[in-house]
ChimeraX commands (.cxc) that place a marker at each C-alpha (Angstrom):
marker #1 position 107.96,100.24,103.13 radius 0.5
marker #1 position 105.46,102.51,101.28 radius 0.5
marker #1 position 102.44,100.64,100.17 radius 0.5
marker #1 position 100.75,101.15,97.26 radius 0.5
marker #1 position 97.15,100.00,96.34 radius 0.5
marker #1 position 96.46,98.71,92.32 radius 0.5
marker #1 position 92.78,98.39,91.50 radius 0.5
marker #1 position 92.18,97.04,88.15 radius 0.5
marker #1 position 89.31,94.10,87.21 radius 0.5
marker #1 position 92.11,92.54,85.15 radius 0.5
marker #1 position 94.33,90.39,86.88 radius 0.5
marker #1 position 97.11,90.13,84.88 radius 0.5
marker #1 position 97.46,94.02,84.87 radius 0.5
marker #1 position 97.18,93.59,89.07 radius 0.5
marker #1 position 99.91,91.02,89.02 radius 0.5
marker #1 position 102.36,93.00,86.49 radius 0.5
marker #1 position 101.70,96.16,88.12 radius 0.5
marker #1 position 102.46,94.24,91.48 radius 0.5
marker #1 position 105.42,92.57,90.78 radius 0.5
marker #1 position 106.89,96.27,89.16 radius 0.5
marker #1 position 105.98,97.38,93.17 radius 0.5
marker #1 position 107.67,94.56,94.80 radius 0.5
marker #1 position 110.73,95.22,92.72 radius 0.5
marker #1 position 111.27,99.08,93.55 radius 0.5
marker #1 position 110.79,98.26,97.19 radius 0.5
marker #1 position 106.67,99.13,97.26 radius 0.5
marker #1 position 104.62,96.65,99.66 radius 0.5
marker #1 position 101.53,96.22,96.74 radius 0.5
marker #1 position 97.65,95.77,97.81 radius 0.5
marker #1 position 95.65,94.47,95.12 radius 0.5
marker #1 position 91.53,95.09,94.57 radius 0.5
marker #1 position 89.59,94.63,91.65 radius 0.5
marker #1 position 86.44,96.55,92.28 radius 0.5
marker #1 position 86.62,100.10,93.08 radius 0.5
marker #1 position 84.20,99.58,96.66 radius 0.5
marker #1 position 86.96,97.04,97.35 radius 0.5
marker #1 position 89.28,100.04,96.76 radius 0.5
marker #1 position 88.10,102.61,98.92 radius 0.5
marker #1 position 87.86,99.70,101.93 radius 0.5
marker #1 position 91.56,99.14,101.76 radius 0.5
marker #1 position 92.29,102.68,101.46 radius 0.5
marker #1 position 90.49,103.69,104.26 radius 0.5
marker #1 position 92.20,100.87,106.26 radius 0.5
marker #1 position 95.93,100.34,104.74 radius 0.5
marker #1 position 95.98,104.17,103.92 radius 0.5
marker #1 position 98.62,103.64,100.84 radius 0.5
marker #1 position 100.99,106.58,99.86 radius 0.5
marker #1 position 99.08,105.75,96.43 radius 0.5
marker #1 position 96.32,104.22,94.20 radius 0.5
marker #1 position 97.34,102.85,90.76 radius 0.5
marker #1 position 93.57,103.23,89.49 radius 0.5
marker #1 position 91.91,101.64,86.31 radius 0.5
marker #1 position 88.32,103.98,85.70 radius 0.5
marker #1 position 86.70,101.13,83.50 radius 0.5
marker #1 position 85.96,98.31,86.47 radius 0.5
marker #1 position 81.99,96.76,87.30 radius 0.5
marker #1 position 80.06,98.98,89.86 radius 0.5
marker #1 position 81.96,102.00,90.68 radius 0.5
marker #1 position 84.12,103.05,88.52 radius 0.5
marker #1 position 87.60,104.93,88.68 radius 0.5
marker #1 position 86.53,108.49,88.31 radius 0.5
marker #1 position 83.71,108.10,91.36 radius 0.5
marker #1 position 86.67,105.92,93.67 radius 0.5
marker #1 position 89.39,109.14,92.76 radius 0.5
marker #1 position 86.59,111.74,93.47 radius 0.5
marker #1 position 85.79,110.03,97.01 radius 0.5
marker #1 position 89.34,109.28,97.98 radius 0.5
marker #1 position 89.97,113.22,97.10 radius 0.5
marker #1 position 86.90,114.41,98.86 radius 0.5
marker #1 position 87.88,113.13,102.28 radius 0.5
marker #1 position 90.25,115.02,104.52 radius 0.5
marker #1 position 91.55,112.24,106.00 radius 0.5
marker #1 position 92.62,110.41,102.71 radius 0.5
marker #1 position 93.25,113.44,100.40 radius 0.5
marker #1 position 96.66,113.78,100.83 radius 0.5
marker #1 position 97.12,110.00,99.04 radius 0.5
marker #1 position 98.27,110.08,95.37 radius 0.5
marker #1 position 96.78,109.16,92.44 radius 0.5
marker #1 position 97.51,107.45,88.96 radius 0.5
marker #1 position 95.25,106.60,86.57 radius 0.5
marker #1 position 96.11,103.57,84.61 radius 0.5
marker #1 position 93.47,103.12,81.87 radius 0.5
marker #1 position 92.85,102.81,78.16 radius 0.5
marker #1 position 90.70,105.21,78.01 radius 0.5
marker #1 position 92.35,107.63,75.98 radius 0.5
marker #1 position 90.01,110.67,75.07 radius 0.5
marker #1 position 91.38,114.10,75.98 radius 0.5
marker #1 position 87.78,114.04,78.05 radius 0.5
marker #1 position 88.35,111.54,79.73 radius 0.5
marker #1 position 92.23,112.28,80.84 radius 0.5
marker #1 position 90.17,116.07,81.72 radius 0.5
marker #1 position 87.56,114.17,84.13 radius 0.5
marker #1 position 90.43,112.18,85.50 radius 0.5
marker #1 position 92.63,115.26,86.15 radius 0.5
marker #1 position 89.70,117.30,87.58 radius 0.5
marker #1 position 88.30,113.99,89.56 radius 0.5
marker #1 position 91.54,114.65,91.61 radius 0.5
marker #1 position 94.08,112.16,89.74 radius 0.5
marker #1 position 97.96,113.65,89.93 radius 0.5
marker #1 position 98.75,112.00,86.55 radius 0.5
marker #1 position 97.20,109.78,83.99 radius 0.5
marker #1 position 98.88,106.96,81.83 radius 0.5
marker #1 position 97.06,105.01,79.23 radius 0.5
marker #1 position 97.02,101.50,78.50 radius 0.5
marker #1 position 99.35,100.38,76.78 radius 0.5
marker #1 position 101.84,101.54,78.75 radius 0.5
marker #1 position 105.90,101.21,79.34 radius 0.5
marker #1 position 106.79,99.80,83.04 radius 0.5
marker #1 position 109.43,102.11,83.07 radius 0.5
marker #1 position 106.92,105.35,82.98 radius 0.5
marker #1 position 104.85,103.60,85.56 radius 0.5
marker #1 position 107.75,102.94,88.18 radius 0.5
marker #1 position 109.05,106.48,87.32 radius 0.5
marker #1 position 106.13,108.37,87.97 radius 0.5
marker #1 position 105.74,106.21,90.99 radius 0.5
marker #1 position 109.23,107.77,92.21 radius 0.5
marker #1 position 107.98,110.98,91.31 radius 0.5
marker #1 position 105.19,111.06,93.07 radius 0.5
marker #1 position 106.26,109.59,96.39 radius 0.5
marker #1 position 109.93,108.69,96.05 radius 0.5
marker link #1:1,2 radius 0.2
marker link #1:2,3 radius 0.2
marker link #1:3,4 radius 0.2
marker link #1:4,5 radius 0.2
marker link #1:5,6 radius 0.2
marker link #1:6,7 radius 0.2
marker link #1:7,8 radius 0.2
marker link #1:8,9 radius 0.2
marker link #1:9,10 radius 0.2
marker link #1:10,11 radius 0.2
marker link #1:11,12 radius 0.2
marker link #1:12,13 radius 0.2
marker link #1:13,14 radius 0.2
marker link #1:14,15 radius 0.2
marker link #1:15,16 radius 0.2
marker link #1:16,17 radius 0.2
marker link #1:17,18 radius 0.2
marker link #1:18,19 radius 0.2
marker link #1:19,20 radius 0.2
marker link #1:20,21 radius 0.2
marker link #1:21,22 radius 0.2
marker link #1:22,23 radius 0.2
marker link #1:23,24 radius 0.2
marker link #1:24,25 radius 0.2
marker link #1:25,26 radius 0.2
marker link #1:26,27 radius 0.2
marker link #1:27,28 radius 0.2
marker link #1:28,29 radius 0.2
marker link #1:29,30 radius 0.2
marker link #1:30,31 radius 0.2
marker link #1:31,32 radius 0.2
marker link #1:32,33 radius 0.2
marker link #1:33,34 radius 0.2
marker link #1:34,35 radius 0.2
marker link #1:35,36 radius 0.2
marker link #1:36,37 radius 0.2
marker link #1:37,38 radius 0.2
marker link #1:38,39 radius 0.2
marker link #1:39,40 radius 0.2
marker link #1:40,41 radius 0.2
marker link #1:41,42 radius 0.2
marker link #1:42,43 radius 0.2
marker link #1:43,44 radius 0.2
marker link #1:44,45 radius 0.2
marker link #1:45,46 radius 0.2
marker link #1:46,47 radius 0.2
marker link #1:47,48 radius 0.2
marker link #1:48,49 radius 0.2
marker link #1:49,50 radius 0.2
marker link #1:50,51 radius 0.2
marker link #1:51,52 radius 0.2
marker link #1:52,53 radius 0.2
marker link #1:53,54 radius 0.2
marker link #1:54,55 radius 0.2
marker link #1:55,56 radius 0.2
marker link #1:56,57 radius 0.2
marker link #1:57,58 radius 0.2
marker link #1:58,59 radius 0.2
marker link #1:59,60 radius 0.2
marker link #1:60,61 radius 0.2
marker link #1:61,62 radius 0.2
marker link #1:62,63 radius 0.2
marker link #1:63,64 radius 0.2
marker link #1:64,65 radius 0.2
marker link #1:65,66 radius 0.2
marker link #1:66,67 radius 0.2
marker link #1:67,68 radius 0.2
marker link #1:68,69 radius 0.2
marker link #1:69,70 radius 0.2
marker link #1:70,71 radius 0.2
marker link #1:71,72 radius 0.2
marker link #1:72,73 radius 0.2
marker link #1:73,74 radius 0.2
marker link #1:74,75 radius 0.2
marker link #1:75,76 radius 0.2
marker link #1:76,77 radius 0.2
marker link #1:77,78 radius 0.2
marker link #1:78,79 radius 0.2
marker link #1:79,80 radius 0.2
marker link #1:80,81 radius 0.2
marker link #1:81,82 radius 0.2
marker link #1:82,83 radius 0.2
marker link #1:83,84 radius 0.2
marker link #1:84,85 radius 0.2
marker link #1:85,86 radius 0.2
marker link #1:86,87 radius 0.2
marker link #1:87,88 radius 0.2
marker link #1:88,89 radius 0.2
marker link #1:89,90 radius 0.2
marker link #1:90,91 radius 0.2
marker link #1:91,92 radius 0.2
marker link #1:92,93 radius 0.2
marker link #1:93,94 radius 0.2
marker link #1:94,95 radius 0.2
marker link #1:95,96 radius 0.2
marker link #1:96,97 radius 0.2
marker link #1:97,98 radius 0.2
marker link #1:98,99 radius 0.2
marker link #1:99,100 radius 0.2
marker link #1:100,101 radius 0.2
marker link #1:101,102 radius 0.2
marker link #1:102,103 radius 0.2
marker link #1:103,104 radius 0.2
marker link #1:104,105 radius 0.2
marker link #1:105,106 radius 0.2
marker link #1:106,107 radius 0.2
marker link #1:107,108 radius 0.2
marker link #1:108,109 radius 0.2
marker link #1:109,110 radius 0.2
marker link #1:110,111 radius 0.2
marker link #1:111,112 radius 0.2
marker link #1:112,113 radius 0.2
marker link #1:113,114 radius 0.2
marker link #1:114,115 radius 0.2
marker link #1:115,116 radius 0.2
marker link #1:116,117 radius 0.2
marker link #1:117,118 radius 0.2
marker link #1:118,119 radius 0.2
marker link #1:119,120 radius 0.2
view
């Protein structure tokens, strides 16, 4: 079962993002601070990080940027999920190292299919 990490301060987008996981078969990890995040990468090594950017201490853009500058973690696929909707800010997502970006509010059904997409 591929696990998949969500990282968002809000927790009822952690538990609906979770519960979409459990559904199509993912094994979810949940954190809501992005240091928290990069600890349970480094450890559970998900296939991929559903990422909020807006979240106390570090935010999104810094947690993509480290996960992405590490050889041993690089490989692990990333998806912004954040209302932050500027074409700047989906830029600094894209070139942070994120391999798509979906903005809040969003359909579950995009979500789960570029989840598929990304790592069947």
């Amino acid at each position: 079962m591929k696990k998949v990490l969500v990282v968002d301060d809000d927790p009822d987008i952690l538990f609906l993002v979770s519960e979409v996981l459990t559904r199509n078969g993912y094994e979810p990890l949940m954190a809501y601070r992005g240091a928290e995040a990069l600890d349970l990468v480094r450890t559970h090594r998900p296939a991929l990080v559903v990422l909020d950017i807006m979240m106390p201490g570090l935010d999104g853009f810094a947690v993509c940027r480290t996960i992405k500058r590490d050889p041993a973690l690089a490989g692990t696929k990333i998806v912004m999920l954040t209302a932050k909707i500027k074409a700047g800010d989906i830029q600094t997502g894209l070139a942070a190292g994120a391999d798509s970006y979906i903005t809040k509010p969003f359909k579950i059904a995009e979500l789960s299919d570029k989840i598929k997409e990304l790592i069947g």
